[in-house]
FIKELO-902928 format. One record per atom (N, C-alpha, C, CB): residue in one letter; x, y negated, z negated. Coordinates in steps of 0.05 Angstrom, whole numbers, padded with zeros to 5 digits, always signed. Atoms other than C-alpha are relative to their C-alpha. Last residue first. Glycine has a CB too. Layout:
// residues N
AXYZ;...
// end
This chain:
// residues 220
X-00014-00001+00033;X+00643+00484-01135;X+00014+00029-00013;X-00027-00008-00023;X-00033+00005-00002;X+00629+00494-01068;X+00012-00005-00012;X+00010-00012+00011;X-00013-00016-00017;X+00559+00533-01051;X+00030-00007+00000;X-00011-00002+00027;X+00003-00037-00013;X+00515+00530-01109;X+00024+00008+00017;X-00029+00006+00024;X-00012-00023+00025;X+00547+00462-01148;X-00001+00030+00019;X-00027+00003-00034;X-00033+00009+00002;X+00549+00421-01078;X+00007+00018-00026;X+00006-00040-00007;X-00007-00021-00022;X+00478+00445-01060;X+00031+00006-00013;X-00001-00015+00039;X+00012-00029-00003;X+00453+00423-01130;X+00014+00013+00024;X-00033-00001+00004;X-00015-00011+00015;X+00495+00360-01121;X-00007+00029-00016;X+00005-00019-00016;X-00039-00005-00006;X+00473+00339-01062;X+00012+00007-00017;X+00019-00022+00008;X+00003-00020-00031;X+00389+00349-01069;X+00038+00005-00005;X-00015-00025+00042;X+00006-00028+00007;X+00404+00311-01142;X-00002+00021+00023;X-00024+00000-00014;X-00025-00007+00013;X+00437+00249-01106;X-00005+00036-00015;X+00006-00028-00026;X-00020-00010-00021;X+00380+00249-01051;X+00021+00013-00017;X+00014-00024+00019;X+00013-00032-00015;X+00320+00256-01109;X+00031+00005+00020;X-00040-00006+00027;X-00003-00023+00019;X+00356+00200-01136;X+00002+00017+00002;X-00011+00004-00013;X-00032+00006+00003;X+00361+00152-01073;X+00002+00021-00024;X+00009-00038-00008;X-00008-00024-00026;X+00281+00181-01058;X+00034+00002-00002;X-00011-00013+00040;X-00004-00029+00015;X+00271+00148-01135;X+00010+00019+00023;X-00029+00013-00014;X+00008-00020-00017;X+00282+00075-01096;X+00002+00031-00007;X+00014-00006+00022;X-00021-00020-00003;X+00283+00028-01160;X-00012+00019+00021;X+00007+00015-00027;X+00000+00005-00028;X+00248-00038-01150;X+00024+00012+00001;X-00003-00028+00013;X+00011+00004-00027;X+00244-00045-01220;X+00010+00002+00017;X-00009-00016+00006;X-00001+00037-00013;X+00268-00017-01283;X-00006-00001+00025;X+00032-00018+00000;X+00029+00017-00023;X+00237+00047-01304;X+00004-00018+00006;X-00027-00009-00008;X+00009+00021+00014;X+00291+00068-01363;X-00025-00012+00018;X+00025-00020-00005;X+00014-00013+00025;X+00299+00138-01333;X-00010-00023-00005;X+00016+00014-00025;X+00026-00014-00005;X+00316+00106-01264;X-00020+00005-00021;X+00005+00024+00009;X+00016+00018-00011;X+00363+00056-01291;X-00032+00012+00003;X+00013-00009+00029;X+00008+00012+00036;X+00396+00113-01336;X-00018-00028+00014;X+00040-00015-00027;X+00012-00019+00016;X+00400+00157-01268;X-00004-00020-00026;X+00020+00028-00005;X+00019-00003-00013;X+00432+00098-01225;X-00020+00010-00010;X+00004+00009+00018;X+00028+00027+00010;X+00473+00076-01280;X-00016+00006+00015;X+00002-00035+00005;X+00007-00008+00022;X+00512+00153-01276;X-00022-00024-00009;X+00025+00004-00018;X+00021-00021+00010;X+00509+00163-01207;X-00007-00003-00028;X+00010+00029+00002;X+00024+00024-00026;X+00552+00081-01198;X-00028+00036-00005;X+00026-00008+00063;X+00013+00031+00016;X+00599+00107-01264;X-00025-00007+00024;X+00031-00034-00002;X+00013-00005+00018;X+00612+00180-01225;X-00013-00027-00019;X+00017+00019-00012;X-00014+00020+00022;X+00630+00153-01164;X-00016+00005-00021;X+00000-00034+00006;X+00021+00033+00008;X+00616+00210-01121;X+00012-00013-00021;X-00035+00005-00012;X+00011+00003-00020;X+00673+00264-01100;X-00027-00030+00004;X-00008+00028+00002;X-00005+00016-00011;X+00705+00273-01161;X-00002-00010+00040;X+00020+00004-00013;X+00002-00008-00019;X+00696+00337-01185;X+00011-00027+00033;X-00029+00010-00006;X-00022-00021-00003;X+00714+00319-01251;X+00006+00004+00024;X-00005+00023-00010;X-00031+00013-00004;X+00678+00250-01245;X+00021+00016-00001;X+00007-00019-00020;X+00002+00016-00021;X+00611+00283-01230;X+00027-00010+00005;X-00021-00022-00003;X-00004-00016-00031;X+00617+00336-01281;X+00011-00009+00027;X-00026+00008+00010;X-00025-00008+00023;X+00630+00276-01345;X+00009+00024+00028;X-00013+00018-00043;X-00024+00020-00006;X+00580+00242-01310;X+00017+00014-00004;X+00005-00024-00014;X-00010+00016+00022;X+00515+00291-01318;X+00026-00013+00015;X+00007+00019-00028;X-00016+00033-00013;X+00483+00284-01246;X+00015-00001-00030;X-00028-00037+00010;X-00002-00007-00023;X+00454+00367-01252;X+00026-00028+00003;X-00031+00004+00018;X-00019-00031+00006;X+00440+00366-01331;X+00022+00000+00031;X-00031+00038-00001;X-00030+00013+00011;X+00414+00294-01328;X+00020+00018+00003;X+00002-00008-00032;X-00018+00024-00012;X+00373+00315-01269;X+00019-00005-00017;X-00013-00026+00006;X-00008-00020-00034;X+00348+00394-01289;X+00016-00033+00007;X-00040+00015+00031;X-00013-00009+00009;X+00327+00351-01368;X+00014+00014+00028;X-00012+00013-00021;X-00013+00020+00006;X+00285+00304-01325;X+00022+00025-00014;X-00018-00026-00018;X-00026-00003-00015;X+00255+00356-01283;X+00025-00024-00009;X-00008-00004+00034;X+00007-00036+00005;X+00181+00366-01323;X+00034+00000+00008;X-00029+00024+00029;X+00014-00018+00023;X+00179+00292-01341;X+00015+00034+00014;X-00047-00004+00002;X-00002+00006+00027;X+00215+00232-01308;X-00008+00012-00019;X-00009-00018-00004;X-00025+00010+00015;X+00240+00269-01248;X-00005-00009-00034;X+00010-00028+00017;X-00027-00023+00014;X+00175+00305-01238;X+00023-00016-00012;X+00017+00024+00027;X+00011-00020+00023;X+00132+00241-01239;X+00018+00019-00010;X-00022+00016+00009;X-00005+00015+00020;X+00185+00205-01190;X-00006+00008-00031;X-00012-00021+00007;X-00032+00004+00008;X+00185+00259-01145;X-00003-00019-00018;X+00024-00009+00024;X-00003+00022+00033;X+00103+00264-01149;X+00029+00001-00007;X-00018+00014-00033;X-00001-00017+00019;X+00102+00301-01070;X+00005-00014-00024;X+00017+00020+00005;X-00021+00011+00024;X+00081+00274-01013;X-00001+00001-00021;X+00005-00020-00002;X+00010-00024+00022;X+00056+00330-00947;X+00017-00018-00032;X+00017+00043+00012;X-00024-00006+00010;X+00041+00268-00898;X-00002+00024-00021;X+00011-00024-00010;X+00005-00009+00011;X-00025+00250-00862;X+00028+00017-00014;X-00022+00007+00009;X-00018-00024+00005;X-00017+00223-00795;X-00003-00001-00034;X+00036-00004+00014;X-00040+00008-00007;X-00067+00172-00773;X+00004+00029-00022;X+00022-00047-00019;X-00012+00008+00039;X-00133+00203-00750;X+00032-00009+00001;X+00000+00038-00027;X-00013+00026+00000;X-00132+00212-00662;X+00005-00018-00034;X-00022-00018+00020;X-00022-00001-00020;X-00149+00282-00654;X+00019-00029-00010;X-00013-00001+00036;X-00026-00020+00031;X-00202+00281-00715;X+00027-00006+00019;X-00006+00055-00008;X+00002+00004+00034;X-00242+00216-00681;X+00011+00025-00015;X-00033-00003-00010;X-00030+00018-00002;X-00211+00239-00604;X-00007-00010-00038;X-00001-00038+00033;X+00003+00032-00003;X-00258+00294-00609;X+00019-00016-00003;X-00016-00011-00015;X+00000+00008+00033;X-00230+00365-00597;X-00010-00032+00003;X+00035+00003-00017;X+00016-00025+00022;X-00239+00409-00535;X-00008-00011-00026;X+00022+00026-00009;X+00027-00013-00016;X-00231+00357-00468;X-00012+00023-00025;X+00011+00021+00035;X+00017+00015-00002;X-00190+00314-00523;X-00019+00013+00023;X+00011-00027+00004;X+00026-00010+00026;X-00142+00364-00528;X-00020-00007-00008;X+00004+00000-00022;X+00015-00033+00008;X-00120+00364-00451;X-00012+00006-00032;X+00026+00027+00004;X+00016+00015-00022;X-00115+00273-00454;X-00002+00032+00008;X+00017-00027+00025;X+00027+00011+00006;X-00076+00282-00520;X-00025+00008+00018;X+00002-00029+00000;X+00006-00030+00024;X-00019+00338-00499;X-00034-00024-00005;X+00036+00006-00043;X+00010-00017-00015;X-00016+00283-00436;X-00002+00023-00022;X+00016+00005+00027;X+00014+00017-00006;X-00001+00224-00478;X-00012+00031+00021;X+00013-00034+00010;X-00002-00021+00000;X+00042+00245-00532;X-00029+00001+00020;X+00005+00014-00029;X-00019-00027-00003;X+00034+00176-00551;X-00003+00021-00001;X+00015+00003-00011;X+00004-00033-00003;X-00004+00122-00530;X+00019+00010-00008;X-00004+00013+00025;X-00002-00010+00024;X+00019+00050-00543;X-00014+00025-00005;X-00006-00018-00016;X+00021+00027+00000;X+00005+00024-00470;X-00005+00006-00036;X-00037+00004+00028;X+00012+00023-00014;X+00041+00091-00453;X-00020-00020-00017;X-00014+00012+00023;X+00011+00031+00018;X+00086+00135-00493;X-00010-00020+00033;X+00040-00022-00025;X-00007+00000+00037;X+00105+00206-00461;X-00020-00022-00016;X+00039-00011-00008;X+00008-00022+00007;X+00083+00199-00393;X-00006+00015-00024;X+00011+00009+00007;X+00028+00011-00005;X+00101+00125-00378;X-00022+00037-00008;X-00002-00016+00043;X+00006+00007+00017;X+00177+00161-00392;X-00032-00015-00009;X+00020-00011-00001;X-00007+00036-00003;X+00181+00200-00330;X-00012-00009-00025;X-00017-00021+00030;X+00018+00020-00009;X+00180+00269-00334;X+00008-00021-00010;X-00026+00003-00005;X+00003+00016-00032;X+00237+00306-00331;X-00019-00013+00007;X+00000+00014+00021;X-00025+00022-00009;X+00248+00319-00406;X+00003+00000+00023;X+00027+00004-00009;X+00020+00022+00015;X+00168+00350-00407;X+00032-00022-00001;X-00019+00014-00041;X+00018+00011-00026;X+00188+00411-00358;X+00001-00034-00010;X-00039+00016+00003;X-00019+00013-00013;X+00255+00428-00407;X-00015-00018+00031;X+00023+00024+00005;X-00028+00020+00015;X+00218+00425-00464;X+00006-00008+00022;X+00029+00013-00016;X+00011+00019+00001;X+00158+00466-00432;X+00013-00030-00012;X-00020+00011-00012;X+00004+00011-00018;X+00211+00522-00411;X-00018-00031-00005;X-00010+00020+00016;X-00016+00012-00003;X+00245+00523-00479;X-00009-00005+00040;X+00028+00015-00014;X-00009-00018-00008;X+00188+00539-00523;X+00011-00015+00028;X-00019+00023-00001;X-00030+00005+00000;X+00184+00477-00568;X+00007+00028+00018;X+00017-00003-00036;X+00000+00021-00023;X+00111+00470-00552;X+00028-00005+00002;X-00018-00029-00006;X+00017-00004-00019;X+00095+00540-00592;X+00014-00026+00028;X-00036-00005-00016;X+00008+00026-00006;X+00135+00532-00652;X-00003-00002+00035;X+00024-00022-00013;X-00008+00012-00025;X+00145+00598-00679;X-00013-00023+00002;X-00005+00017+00024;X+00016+00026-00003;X+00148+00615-00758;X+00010-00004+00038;X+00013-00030-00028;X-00014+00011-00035;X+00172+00686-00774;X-00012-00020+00018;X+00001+00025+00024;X+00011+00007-00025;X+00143+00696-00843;X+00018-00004+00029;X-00012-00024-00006;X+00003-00017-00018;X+00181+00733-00900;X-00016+00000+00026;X-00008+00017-00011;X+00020-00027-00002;X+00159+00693-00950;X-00007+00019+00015;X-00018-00004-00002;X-00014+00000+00023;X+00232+00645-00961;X-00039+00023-00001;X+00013-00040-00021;X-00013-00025+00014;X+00230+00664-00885;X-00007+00000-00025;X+00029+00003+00001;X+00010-00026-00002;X+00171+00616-00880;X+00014+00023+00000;X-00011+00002+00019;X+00014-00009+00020;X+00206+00558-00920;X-00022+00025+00008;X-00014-00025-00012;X-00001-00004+00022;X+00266+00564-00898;X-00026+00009-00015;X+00011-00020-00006;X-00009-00023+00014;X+00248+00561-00827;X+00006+00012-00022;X+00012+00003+00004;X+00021-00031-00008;X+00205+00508-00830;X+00005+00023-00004;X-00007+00007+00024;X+00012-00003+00023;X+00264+00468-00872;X-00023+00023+00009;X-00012-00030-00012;X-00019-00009+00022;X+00319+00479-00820;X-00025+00011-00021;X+00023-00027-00012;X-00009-00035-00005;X+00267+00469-00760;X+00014+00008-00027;X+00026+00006+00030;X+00021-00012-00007;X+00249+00393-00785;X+00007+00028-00003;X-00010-00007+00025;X+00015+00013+00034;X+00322+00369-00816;X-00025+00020+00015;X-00010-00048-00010;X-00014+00000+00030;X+00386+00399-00774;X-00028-00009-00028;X+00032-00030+00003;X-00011-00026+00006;X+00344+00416-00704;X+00016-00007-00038;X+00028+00011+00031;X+00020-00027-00009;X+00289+00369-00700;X+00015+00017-00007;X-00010+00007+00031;X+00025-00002+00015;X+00336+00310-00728;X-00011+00023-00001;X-00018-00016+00008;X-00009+00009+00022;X+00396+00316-00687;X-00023+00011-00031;X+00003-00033+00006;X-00030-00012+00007;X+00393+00343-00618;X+00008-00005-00032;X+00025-00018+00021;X+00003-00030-00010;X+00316+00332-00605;X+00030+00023-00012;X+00001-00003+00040;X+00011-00022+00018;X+00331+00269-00646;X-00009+00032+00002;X-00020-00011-00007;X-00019-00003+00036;X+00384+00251-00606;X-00022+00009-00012;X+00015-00032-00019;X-00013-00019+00007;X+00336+00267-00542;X+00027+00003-00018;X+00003+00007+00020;X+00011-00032+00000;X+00283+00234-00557;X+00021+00019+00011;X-00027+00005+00020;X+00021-00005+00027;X+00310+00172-00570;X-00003+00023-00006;X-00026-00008+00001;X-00029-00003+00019;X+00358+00172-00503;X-00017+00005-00030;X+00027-00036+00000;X-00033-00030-00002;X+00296+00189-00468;X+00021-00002-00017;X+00023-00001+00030;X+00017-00018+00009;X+00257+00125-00492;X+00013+00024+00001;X-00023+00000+00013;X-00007-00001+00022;X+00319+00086-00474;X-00014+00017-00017;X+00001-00022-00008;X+00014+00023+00012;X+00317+00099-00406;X-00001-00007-00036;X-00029+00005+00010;X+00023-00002+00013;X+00365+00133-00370;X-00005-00013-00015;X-00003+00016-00009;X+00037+00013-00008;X+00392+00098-00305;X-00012+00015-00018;X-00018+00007+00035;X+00005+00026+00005;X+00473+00113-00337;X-00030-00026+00000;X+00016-00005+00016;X-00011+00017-00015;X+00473+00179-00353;X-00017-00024+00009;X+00009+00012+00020;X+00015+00008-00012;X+00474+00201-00419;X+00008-00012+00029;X-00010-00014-00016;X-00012+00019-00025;X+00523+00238-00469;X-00026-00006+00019;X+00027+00019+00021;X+00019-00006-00007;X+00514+00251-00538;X-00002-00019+00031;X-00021-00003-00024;X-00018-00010-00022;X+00587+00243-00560;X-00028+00013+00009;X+00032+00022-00008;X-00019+00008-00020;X+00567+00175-00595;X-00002+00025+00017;X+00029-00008-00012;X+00023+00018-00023;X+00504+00204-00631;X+00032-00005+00025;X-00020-00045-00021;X+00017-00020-00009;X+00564+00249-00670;X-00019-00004+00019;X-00012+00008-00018;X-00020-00010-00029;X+00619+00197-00670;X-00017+00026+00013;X+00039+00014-00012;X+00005+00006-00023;X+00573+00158-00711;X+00011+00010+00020;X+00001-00019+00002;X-00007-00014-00019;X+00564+00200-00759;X-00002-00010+00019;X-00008+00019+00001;X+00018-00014-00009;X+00588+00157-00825;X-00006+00015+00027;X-00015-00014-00004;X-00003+00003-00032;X+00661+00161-00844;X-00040+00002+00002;X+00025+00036+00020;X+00026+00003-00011;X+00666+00140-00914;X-00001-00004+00029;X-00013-00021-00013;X+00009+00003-00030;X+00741+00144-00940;X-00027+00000+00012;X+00009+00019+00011;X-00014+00000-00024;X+00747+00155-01016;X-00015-00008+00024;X+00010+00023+00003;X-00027+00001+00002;X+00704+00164-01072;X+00007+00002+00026;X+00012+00019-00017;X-00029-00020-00006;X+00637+00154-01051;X+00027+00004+00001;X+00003+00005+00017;X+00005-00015+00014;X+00582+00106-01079;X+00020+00032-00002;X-00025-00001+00006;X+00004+00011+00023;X+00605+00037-01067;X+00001+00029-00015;X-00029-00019-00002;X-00029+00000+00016;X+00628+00061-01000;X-00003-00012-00023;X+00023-00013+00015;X-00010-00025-00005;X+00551+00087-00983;X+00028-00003-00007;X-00005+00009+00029;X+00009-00012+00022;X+00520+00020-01011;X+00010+00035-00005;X-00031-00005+00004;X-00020+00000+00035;X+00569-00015-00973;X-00009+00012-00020;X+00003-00028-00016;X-00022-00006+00006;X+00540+00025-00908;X+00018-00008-00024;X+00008-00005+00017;X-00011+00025-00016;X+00471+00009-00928;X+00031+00022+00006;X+00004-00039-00025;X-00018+00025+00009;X+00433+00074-00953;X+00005-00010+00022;X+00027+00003-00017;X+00011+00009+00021;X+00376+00116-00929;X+00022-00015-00017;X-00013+00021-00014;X-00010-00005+00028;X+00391+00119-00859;X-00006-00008-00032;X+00021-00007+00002;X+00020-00020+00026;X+00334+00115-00817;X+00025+00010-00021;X-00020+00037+00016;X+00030+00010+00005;X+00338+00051-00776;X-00007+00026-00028;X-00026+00005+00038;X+00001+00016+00029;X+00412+00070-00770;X-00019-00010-00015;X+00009-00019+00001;X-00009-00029+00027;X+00398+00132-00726;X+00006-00017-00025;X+00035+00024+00008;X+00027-00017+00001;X+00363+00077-00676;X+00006+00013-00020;X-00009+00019+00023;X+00015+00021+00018;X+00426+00028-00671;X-00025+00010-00018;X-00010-00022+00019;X-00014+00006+00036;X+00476+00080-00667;X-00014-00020+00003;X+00037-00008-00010;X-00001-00028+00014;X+00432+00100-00604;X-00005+00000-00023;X+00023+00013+00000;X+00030-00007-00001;X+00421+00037-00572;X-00001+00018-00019;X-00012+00010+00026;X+00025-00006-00020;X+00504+00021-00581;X-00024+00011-00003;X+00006+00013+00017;X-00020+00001-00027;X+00561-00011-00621;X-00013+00017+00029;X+00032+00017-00010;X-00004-00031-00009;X+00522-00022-00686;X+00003-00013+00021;X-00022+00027-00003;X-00024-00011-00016;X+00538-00090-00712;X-00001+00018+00012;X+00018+00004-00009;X-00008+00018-00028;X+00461-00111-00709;X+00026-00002+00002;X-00010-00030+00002;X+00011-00009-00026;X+00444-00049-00745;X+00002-00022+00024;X-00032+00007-00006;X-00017-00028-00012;X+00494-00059-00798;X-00013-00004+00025;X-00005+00035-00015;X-00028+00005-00013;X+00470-00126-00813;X+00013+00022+00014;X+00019-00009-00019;X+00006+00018-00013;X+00396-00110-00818;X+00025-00003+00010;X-00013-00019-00012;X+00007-00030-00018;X+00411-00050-00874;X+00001-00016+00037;X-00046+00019-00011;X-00025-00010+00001;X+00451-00110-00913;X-00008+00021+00023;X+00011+00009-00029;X-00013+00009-00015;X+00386-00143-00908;X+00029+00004+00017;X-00003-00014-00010;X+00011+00010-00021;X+00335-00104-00924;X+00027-00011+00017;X-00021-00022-00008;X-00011+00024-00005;X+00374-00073-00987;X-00004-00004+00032;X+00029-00001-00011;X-00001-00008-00035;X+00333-00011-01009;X+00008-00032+00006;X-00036+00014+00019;X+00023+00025-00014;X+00354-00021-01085;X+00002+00012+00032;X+00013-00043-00003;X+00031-00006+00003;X+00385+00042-01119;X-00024-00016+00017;X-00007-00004-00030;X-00002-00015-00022;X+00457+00036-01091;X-00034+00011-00010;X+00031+00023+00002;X+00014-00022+00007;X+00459-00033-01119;X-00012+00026+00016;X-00017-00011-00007;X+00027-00003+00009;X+00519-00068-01087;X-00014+00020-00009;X-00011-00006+00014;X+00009-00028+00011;X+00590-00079-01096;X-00036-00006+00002;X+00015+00007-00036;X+00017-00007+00029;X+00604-00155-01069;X-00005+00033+00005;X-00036-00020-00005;X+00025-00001+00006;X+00652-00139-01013;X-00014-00004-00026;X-00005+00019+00007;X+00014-00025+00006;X+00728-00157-01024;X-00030-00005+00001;X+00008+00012-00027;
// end
C-alpha cells in the first residue's frame, strides 16, 4: 500500500512522478497544473478517482502538429472555455454586463490556428505579432511589464472574517454523511490550517470550501 500523504503540502515530488508516467505531451502539460498529486487525490476521495485524462486524450491531432499547437489548443478547449470565460461571464452578468472578448472572435481564432508556430512564441516572444502592431501605438516599457495578477487575502479571510463560513461549510460530521470526501483527511486539513502549521497550501482549502459550497447549493 501507498504511504497516505499530506493533502495540504504541495508535494514536488510525487507531482514529478505522475508527470513522468503520463502516457502523452498533453497528459503531461494538464498535469503541470493540477493542484493535487494523484495519491493526494485518492487519499482524499471516497471511492474510485478517475482523473480527466480521457478528456485531453479524445482531443484529437494530426500527426506533423507541433507541440505548441497541441498546448493551445487543449487549453483553448479546456481551460479558456470551463475556467477563464465561465468566471468573466459570471462576473459581468452577475451586473448585468454583456462582456465580449474582442480577439476571441471566431474568424481571428481560426486565422491565428494556421499560422505557423514561430508566430506565436519566438526566441521567447510571445504573442508576437499582437506585440509588434501595439508597439507602433504603445511603448514596449508599459506593453512589455510582467503580468500583474488580481490576488486576493484567502488565507486572511479564512482565518478571520470566513473562518466561522469554513468550519460551518467543511464541518465533519456533514462531510462524512454525505460521504463523498474523506471526512477525517477535510477535517485535519482545516484544524492544521486554523492552527498555522507550516508549509500549508491555503489554495488546497479555498478548493475544498469552493466544492462543498457548490456541492451543498446544487446537490445535496
Amino acid at each position: 500500500m501507498p504511504k497516505e500523504s499530506n493533502i495540504l503540502k504541495y508535494d514536488k515530488n510525487n507531482k514529478l512522478i505522475d508527470i513522468l508516467k503520463s502516457k502523452s505531451y498533453i497528459w503531461n502539460y494538464a498535469l503541470t497544473s493540477h493542484a493535487l498529486t494523484f495519491q493526494q487525490a485518492v487519499d482524499l476521495v471516497n471511492g474510485n478517482v478517475q482523473f480527466l485524462e480521457n478528456s485531453y486524450n479524445q482531443i484529437q491531432f494530426n500527426k506533423d502538429t507541433d507541440f505548441l499547437t497541441q498546448v493551445l489548443v487543449t487549453d483553448y478547449k479546456t481551460y479558456l472555455t470551463d475556467d477563464i470565460l465561465t468566471k468573466v461571464d459570471r462576473a459581468t452578468m452577475a451586473v448585468s454586463l454583456e462582456g465580449r472578448e474582442p480577439l476571441l472572435d471566431h474568424r481571428i481564432a481560426e486565422w491565428v490556428f494556421q499560422l505557423p508556430s514561430e508566430y506565436k512564441f519566438h526566441n521567447g516572444i510571445q504573442k508576437r505579432i499582437l506585440k509588434d502592431i501595439v508597439h507602433k501605438y504603445i511603448s514596449k516599457e508599459i506593453m512589455e511589464r510582467p503580468k500583474m495578477g488580481f490576488g486576493i487575502p484567502i488565507h486572511n479571510w479564512l482565518q478571520t472574517d470566513l473562518r466561522d463560513l469554513l468550519l460551518e461549510v467543511l464541518n465533519i460530521d456533514k462531510i462524512r454523511k454525505q460521504n463523498i470526501l474523506n471526512a477525517n483527511k477535510v477535517d485535519q486539513a482545516v484544524k492544521a490550517f486554523l492552527n498555522n502549521e507550516k508549509n500549508i497550501d491555503v489554495q488546497r482549502i479555498w478548493f475544498l470550501l469552493m466544492f462543498q459550497m457548490w456541492y451543498d447549493k446544487w446537490m445535496d
